[in-house]
MARLO-467795 format. One record per residue (C-alpha): residue in one letter; x, z, y negated. Coordinates in pm, whole numbers, plus 50000, padded with zeros to 5 digits. Example, Ala and Ser with C-alpha at 12.3 -4.5 7.8 and 13.67 -1.06 7.14 Angstrom:
<sites>
A512305078050450
S513675071450106
</sites>
This chain:
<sites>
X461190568263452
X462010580963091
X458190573262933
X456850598263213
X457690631462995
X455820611862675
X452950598662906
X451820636163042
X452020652062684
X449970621762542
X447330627862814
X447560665162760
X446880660362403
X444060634362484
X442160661462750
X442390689362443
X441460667262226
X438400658562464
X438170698162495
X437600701162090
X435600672162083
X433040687162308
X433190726962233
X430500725761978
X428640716462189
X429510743062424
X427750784262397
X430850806062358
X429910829262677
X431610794562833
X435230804362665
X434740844262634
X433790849962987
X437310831063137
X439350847262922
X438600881362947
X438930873563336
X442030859563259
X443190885263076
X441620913263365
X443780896863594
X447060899163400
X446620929763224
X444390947463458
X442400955363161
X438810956863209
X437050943662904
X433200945362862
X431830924162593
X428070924562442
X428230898562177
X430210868962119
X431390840261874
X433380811361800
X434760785461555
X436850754061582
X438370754061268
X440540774261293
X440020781461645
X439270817261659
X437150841561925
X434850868061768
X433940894462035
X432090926361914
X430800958762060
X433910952862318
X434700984562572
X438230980462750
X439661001963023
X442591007463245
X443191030763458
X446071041063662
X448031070263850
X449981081463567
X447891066063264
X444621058363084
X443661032862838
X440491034962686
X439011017262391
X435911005462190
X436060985461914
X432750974961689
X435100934861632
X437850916361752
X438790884261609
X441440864661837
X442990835661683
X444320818461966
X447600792561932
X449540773662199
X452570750362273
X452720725862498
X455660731162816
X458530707562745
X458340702263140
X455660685963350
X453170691363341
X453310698162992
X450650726663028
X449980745962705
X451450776762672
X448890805462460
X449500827762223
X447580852362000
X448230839061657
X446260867761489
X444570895861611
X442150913061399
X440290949461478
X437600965561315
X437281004361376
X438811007461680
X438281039861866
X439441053862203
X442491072862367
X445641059862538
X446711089862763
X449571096563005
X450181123963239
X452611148963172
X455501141963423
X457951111063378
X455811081563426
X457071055563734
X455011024163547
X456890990363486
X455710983763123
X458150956863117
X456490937163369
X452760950863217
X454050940662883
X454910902963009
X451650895463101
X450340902762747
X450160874462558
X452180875262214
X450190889361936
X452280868061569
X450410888161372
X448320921061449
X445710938161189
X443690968561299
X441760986361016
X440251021061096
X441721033561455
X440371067461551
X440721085461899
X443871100262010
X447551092262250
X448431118562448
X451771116562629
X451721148262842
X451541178362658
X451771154562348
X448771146362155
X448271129361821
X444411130961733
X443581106861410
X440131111361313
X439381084261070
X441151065260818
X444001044361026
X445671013260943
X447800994461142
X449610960461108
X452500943161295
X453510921261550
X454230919961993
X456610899062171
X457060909762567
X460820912162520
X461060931462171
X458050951562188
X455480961961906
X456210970261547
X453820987061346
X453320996060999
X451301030860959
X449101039160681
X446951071260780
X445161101360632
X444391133460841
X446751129361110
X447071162761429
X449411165261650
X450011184461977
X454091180262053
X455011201562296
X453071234362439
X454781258062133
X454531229561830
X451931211461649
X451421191261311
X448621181961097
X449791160760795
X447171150060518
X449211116660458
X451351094660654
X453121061560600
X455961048360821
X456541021761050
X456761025661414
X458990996861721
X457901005662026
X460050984962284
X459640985762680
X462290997862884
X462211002463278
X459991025563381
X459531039463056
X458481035162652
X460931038262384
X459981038462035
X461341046161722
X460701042161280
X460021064461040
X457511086060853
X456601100360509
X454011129360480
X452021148560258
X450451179060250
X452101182960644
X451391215260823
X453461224561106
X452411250861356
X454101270361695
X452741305661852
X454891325161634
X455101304361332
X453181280861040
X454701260860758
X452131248460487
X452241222060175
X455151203960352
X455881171460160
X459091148160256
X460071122860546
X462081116460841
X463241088861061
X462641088461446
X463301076461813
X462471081762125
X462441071162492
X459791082862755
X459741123362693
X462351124862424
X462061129362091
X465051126661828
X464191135661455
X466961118161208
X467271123860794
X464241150060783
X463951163360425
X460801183860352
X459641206360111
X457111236360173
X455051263659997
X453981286260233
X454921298460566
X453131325260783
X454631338961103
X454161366961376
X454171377161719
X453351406061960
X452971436161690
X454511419561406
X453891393961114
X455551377960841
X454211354760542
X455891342860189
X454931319059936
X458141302459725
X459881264959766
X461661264960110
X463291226660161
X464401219060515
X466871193260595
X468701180660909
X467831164961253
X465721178761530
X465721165161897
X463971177162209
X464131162562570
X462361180062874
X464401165463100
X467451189462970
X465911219862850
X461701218662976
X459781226862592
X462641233562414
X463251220962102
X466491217561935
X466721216061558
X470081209461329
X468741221660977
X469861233860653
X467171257460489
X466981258460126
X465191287359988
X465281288259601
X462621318859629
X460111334159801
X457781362259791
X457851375360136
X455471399860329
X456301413660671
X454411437760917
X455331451561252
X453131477461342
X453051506461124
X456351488260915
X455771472760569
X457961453960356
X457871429760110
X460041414559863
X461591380059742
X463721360159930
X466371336959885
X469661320360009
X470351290260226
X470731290660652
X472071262860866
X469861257261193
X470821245061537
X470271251261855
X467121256762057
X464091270261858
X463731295562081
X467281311362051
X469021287161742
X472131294961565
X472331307261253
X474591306260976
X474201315560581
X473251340460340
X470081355360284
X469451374059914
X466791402559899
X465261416459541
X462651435759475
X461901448859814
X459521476059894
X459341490660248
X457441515660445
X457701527860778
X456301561760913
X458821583660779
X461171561160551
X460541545860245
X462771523160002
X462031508759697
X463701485159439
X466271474359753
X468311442259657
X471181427859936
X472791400559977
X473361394360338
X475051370960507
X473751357660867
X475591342961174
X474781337261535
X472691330461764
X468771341961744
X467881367161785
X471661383361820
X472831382461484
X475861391761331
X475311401560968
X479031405460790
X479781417960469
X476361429560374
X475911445459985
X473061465859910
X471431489959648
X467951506159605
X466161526759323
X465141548059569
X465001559359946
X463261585760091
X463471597060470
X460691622460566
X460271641460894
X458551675160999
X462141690660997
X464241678160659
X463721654860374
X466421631160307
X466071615059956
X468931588959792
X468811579559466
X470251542759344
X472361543159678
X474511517059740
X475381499660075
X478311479560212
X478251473460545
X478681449560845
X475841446361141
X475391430961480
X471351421961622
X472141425062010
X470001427262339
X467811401162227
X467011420761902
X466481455362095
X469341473561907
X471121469361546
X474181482961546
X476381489461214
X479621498761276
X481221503060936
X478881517160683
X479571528660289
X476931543360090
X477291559859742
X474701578959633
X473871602859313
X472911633859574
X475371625559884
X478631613759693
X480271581359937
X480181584860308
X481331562960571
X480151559660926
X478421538961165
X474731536161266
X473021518461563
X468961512161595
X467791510561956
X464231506662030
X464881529762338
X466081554562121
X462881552861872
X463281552861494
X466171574861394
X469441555461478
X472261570961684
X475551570761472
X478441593661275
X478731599660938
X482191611860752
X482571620060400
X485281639160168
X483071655359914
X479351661460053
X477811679259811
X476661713859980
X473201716459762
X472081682259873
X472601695960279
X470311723560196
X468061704960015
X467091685060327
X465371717360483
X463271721960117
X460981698460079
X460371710659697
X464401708459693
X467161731559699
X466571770459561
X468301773259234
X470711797459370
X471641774759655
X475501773359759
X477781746359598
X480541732759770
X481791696859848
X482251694760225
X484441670760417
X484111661160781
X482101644661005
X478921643361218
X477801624461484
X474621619761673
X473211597961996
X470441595362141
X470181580962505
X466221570862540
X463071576862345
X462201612562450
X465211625262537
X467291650162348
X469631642762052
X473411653562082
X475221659361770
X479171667361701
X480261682261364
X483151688861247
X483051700560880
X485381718560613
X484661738060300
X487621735360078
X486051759959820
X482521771659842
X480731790159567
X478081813959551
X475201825359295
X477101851359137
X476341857658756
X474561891658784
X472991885259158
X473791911759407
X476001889059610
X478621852959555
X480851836759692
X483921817859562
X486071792359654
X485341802560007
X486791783960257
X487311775060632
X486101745360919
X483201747061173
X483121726261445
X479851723161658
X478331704361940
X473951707761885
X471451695262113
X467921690161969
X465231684762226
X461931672262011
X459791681162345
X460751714662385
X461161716461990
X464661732362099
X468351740961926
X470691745562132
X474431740962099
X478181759062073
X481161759361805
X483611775661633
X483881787061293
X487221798761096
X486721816560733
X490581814360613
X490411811160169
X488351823259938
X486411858459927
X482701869959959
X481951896559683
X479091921359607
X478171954459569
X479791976059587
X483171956759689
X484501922759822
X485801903360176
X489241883660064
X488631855160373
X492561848460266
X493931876960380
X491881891060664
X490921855560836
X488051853161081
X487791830761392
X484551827961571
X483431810261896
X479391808261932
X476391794962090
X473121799962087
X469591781162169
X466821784061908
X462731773462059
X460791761461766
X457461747661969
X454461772162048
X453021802261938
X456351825861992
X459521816161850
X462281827961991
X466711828161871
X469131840362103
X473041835362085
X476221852762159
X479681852361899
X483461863461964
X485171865161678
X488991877361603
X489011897761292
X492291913461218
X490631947161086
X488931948461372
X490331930661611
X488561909761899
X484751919061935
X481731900562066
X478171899461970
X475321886862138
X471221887762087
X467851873762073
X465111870861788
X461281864761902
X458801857461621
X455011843561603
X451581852961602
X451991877261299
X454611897361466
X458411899461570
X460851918161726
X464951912861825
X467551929162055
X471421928261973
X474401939062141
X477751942961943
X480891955962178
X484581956562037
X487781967762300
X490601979061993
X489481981161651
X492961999361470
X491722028261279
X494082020461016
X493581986860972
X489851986660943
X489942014760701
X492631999960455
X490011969060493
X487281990960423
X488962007460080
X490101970759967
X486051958560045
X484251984359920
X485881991059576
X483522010059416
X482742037859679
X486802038459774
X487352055859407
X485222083859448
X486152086359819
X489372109759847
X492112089160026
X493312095760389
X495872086460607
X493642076460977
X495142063461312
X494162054661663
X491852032661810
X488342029661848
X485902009262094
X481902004162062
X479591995362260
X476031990162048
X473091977862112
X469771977461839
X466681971761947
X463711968661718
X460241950061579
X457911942261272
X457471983061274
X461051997561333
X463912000861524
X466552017561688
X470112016761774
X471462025062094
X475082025662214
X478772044162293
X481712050162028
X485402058062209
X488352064162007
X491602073862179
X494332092161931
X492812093361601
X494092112661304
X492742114860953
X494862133360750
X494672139360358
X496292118660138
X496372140059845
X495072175260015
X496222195060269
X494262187860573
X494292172960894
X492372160661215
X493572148261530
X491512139761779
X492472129962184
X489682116262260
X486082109462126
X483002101462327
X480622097662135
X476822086662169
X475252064761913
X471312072261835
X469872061761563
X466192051461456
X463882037861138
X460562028461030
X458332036761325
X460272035961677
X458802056161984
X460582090561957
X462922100462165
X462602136662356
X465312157962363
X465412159462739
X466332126562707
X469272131462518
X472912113862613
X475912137062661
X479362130262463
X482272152662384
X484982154662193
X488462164462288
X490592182561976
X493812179361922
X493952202161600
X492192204161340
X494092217460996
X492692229060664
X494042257460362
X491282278560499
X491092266260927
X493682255261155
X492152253861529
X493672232561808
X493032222062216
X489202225962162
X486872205462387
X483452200462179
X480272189162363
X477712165362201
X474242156462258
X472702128262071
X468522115062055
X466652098161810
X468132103861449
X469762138061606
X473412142661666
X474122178061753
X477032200661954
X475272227962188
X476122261362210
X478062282961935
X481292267961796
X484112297761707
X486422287061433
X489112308161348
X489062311560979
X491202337460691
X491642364560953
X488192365061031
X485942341561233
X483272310561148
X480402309861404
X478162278761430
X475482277861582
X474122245561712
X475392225361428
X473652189261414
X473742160661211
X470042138061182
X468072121960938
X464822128660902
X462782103960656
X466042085160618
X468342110760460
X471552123860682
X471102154960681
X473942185960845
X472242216560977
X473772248561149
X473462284561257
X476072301761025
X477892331461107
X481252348660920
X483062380261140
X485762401160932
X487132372260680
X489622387160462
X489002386760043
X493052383460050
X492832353360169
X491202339359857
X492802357559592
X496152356659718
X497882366659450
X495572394759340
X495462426359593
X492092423659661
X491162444059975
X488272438260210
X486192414460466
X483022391060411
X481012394760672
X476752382860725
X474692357760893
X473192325360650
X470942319060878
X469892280960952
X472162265060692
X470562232360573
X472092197260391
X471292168660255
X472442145759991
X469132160059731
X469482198059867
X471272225460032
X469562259360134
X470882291560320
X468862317760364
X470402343760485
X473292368860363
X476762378460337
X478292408360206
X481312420060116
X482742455860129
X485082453359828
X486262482359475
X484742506959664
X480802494159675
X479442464859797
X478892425159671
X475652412259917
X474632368859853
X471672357659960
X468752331359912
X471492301559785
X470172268259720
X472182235559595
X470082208659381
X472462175459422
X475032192359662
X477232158159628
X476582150659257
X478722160558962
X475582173958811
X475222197859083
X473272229259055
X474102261359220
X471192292059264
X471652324759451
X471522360559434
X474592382159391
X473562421359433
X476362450159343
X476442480259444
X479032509059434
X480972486859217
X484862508159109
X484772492458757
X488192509958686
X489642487958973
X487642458658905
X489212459958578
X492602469958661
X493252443858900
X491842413758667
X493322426258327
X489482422958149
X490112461057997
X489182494058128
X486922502858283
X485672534658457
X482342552758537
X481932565758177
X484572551157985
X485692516257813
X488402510857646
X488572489157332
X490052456857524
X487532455757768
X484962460157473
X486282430257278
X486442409057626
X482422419257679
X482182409957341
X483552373957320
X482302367957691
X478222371757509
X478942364757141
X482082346357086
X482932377856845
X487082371956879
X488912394856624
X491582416956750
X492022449756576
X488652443556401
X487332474756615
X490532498656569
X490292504156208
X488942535856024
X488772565656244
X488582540756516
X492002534056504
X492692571256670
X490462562956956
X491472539757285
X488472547757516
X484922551257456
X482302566757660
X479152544757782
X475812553257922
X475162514358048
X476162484058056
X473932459758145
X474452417958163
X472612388158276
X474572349758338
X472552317958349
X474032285058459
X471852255858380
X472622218058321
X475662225858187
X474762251257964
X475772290658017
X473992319557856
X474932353957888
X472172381257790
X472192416957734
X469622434257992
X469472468057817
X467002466457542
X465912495757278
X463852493356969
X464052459856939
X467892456056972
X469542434957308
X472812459757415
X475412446357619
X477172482157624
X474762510257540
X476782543657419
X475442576957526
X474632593257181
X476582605156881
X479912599357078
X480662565157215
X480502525757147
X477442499957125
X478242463557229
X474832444657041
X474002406957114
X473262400556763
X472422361756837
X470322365757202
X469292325557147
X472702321157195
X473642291957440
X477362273757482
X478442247557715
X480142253058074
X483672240957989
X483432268157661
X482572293957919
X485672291558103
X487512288057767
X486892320857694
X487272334358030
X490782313857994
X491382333157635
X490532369557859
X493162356258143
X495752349657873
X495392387257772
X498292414157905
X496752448457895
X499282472357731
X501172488858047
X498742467858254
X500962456858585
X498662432358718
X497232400158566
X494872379558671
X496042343458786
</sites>
């Protein structure tokens, strides 16, 4: 029947109108109390109402002071609200039996307050199918919400200040518009937000099994927060969407003031416009807490602080970085500009550092390329060196590896004012502590600037200059363990002081090349190289090395101990020197507790005689002069060892030579020795003496020895050596001008530091011919000196000889030499005649004649010009002088004096007043007078006149003196 459809909606429509009619009439407990069991039984919700109310027009329930719950395995809903105002609507079915279907036409909430929480793993609940039994809320107004939603390790906490307006429809879902002040949020275990303003709007639509939601949000005065790091004063927006877990971020843009960061023993905090945009998305179903940002960082500029342990820097900060990735680990890519950067760690400090450095990677391995850098200042301290730069400049490339456990730089530049440019590489490993392992190269190191780094107050004024090329490396393979560096280093022209100092260098050249170990523990050097000396010279007094020509290799090592009381240096060299050939020295050095003492060993196999003495002439320019030159040969080996402490010393050791010869360049001498074995003893300052029982044995094998006066050959000498004494036992027997030289125990010491030659001398039957060889002198020296004594102040003999010569005899004795080896030498001694034939004196040296009683006039004007100078020939042969020739004498009588240079020559016979020379008998004979006694001429003069005498042929004279 077609009117059945009308008929049931007119008598629907009739019953709710019979319903109206009689609800004022009702109490509203009679509507409230069905449909809150209604809606228990849909929802599940349990609702627990004190107080409520109703009108007809419009229909509307009032409940207040309303508690609602729901509980379930993987949720909880829990709310309190002080009013809710349902405005209920319907629709009829358009099927029988034309029931009305409800709705919520508004829903109003006043100061709601509670928590909607849901446990942390994916939740199994069908919200589509809890959602359906809802009824649809047109219009939804909730003014005030407090409490907090927690979806697992989510949680959004709004204390007060909530509004809230939308709509729900089972099959889209809620939308919400969000108006809120102080707004905290908890989401994820590493990342929580507080903003001080929020608007967005918010669609949260069911899906199976889980909520998806999505809308978008504008902030003020947001704070965002993880264990390591806080962003303040953000302002800006984004748009979001999720599903269950998940969490996608879209068209953030947000500006901030100030960020503060840190973690285990560091921190980091700036102030400056930073403005973040990009996307950020998280999903623990992929990666568990990870979140996984796409952002560009904008930071005009900063003022940054940042602390790690005993590490300070600060500075400004800007540049731009692209973000992506986890937050944990996210790639990074951009530039990064630093000014005004101060820094401090324990031993380094920099100041005025700007960069610009650009960043790429992942976090925290970080590739920094291209970086450009300068300071004002940097200054590296340690207990051994200071290392200062001054407005250095950096270009180099680095890579952050091992999760930020090492830097590592492999191509470095740096200019500085001290260091000139280097080049080299440099890697920071925390294992290795603070001094990176690395290599440094450079072609002009300033010399002055090395040495500086062992003066703290900075290089002496007289330090070396040179510019040094090569390179050094160092590693390091754990904190703790030693340090191992390589050099390999050239001087191409190193200078010394110089200008009126003792010693310099210049242009001295040549390469060293060295592998060092320093262990910090043991504060010990150790290590081994080689060092070549090939240009340039070394010069001082008295002479000069030329490097150029006589070239020196050396090989070395060595270990010096630095830690504890005692010091200690030892080493060992071998070096190829072309003078003298290959040798090898070795040693140690102890020092501490206010005293110190060394041992050193020097051996050489073949130093060439020659060689090492043409070296030695060339060197030592100065003494060479005033050293006679010589022809030597043959070779000579050592063997020395000196041994001494704060107090003194001693040297100890062996010289060999094999076929040596020294002959005279210039005079006629020579010395050829086999063999020499000779012991080397030698002491100063305050060494424990050495007995003579103790005494070493050499010997000496001679070839020949060959002089104008000796000439002895196949002689075996012994020699005994102690202390500072050097002597050959026994009596040595020299052949010598047809006589003999006998010396006794001749020895060579040095007593308070002077060499001094002493020896028993003899002299057997030497013939007077032999100097005066072309002059017939006739006779033999013969006497005993005594203990004959020299040394470079003195020389004393103190004994006699004599000589049996013109009949009578010459005796010397008591001689002493002031300045033996000086040109101002000074000879003293006593010459006593006796028996003197003055007619054959004269005779054979044509002075005049001479005899017992008689002088003739030449020998009178000789005496004469030998005391006075008085030179006039003839003068004396005029008158009734010029009948006479010979005069008789009583005396004659003269005294010589040799001092400083200057001669005087006195009469000794003195009478009334007047000084004779020649004192005549009486009436008959001749008076030489020294008429100016005061008189006093120079040396050279002397032997003028003794020159003018020579010159002199005595009339019918055969024999001249030479």
């Amino acid at each position: 029947m077609k009117t059945y459809p009308g008929l049931r909606k007119k008598t629907s429509a009739l019953a709710l109108l019979f319903l109206a009619l009689t609800l004022p009439g009702c109490s509203p407990s009679w509507l409230a109390e069905p449909l809150t069991r209604y809606l228990q039984k849909t929802t599940g919700l349990t609702i627990r109402v004190q107080e409520t109310d109703w009108t007809l027009r419009p229909v509307s329930l009032i409940l207040k002071n309303i508690v609602l719950e729901r509980r379930g395995p993987d949720f909880k809903v829990a709310l309190s609200l002080d009013r809710l105002a349902v405005y209920p609507g319907w629709k009829f079915s358009a099927r029988f039996p034309f029931f009305p279907r409800f709705h919520i036409e508004r829903l109003e909430a006043d100061r709601p307050r509670g928590e909607l929480r849901f446990k942390s793993r994916e939740t199994r609940t069908d919200w589509r199918a809890w959602f359906k039994k809802i009824p649809p809320v047109h219009n939804l107004a909730i003014r005030g919400w407090s409490g907090e939603i927690a979806a697992g390790q989510r949680v959004f906490h709004f204390p007060a200040g909530v509004d809230l307006s939308g709509s729900y429809f089972p099959e889209t879902g809620v939308r919400l518009k969000v108006q809120s002040g102080s707004t905290r949020g908890t989401l994820s275990r590493d990342l929580t937000v507080a903003m001080a303003e929020v608007r967005g709007e918010v669609l949260l639509g069911p899906a199976d099994h889980q909520l998806s939601w999505k809308g978008r949000v504008d902030f003020s005065g947001a704070e965002v927060r993880t264990s390591r790091l806080r962003l303040a004063g953000l302002v800006g927006g984004c748009s979001w969407e999720g599903r269950g877990q998940s969490l996608d971020i879209r068209d953030l843009e947000a500006r901030l003031s100030a960020f503060r960061g840190g973690g285990p023993g560091y921190g980091i905090a700036g102030k400056g416009e930073l403005v973040v945009r990009g996307t950020v998305r998280w999903d623990p179903r992929e990666q568990p807490g990870v979140i996984i940002p796409s952002l560009v960082l904008n930071l005009a500029e900063a003022l940054v602080a940042l602390e790690q342990g005993e590490q300070r820097w600060k500075g400004r900060l800007s540049g731009e970085l692209e973000l992506a990735g986890s937050l944990n680990h996210p790639r990074l890519q951009g530039q990064v500009r630093l000014a005004e950067v101060q820094g401090e760690l324990p031993a380094f400090h920099v100041r005025g550092l700007q960069a610009l450095v650009p960043v790429g990677g992942t976090y925290p391995n970080l590739s920094l390329t291209g970086v450009e850098a300068r300071a004002d200042d940097v200054l590296w301290r340690s207990a051994a060196f200071l290392l200062r730069l001054t407005q250095p400049e950096a270009h180099f490339s680095a890579k952050v590896l091992e999760a930020g456990r090492r830097l590592s730089l492999p191509e470095i530049r740096l200019v500085s004012r001290e260091w000139g440019a280097l080049t080299g590489t440099l890697e920071f490993d925390r294992r290795t502590g603070m001094i990176p392992n690395g290599s440094a190269e450079w072609a002009g190191l300033p010399l002055g600037s090395l040495l500086g780094l062992f003066h703290p107050a900075g290089p002496p004024a007289d330090s070396l200059q040179a510019l040094l090329q090569g390179r050094v490396a160092w590693r390091r393979e754990k904190v703790g363990a030693p340090w191992d560096f390589r050099v390999d280093l050239d001087t191409p022209g190193l200078t010394g002081p110089g200008e009126g100092a003792p010693w310099g260098l210049k242009d001295l050249g040549g390469r060293l090349q060295a592998r060092l170990t320093w262990d910090p523990a043991k504060g010990e050097w150790s290590g081994e190289g080689r060092q070549d000396l090939d240009r340039g010279r070394v010069f001082g007094k008295p002479g000069l090395i030329q490097w150029g020509k006589y070239p020196l290799a050396l090989d070395w090592s060595g270990r010096l101990e630095t830690a504890g009381k005692i010091k200690s240096l030892e080493g060992r060299a071998r070096g190829t020197f072309a003078p003298a050939g290959p040798w090898e020295v070795s040693g140690h050095l102890d020092w501490g507790a206010g005293d110190w003492k060394y041992e050193a060993r020097l051996s050489a196999d073949q130093v060439a005689l020659g060689k090492f003495y043409r070296f030695w002439r060339e060197s030592n320019t100065e003494t060479s002069t005033k050293v006679p030159g010589a022809d030597l040969q043959g070779t000579v080996a050592a063997d020395i060892t000196l041994v001494g402490n704060r107090k003194g010393g001693g040297l100890r050791g062996r010289l060999l030579g094999t076929d040596l010869r020294a002959a005279g360049v210039e005079s006629v001498w020579d010395l050829r020795v086999k063999n020499l074995d000779l012991p080397l003893r030698w002491a100063f300052g305050e060494p424990a003496d050495l007995k003579p029982e103790e005494a070493v044995a050499g010997k000496m094998v001679l070839e020949e020895i060959q002089t104008p006066w000796i000439r002895v050959g196949d002689l075996e000498i012994p020699i005994r050596a102690w202390h500072d004494h050097y002597e050959i036992p026994g009596t040595l027997t020299l052949p010598f001008r047809g006589g003999e030289l006998l010396l006794d125990t001749p020895a060579l010491s040095w007593p308070a530091g002077l060499p001094t030659l002493e020896a028993g001398l003899t002299v057997k039957g030497v013939a007077l011919s032999a100097f005066f060889p072309t002059s017939p002198v006739e006779g033999s020296v013969q006497g005993d000196l005594g203990r004959i004594r020299l040394d470079p102040r003195r020389g004393t003999g103190p004994g006699n000889l004599t000589a049996r010569v013109f009949d009578g005899w010459v005796e010397v004795r008591d001689w002493v030499v002031d300045q033996p080896f000086s040109a101002d030498r000074r000879l003293q001694t006593t010459v006593v005649f006796d028996y003197i034939n003055l007619e054959k004196v004269t005779r054979l040296f044509s002075f005049g004649h001479i005899s017992g009683k008689r002088i003739n006039i030449k020998a009178v004007e000789n005496v004469s010009l030998l005391g006075t100078g008085f030179e006039k020939p003839g003068e004396l042969q005029k008158g009734i002088n010029r009948w006479f020739q010979d005069y008789a004498y009583e005396e004659i009588g003269l005294s010589c004096r040799l001092a400083d240079d200057i001669f005087t020559l006195r009469g000794t016979i003195g009478a009334g007043g007047t000084e004779y020379l020649v004192k005549s008998p009486g009436l008959y004979g001749i008076d030489v007078i020294n008429r100016n006694p005061e008189n006093a001429i120079s040396f050279s003069d002397m032997l003028e006149r003794l020159k003018r005498i020579r010159s002199k042929k005595e009339p019918g004279g055969s024999h001249d003196s030479q």
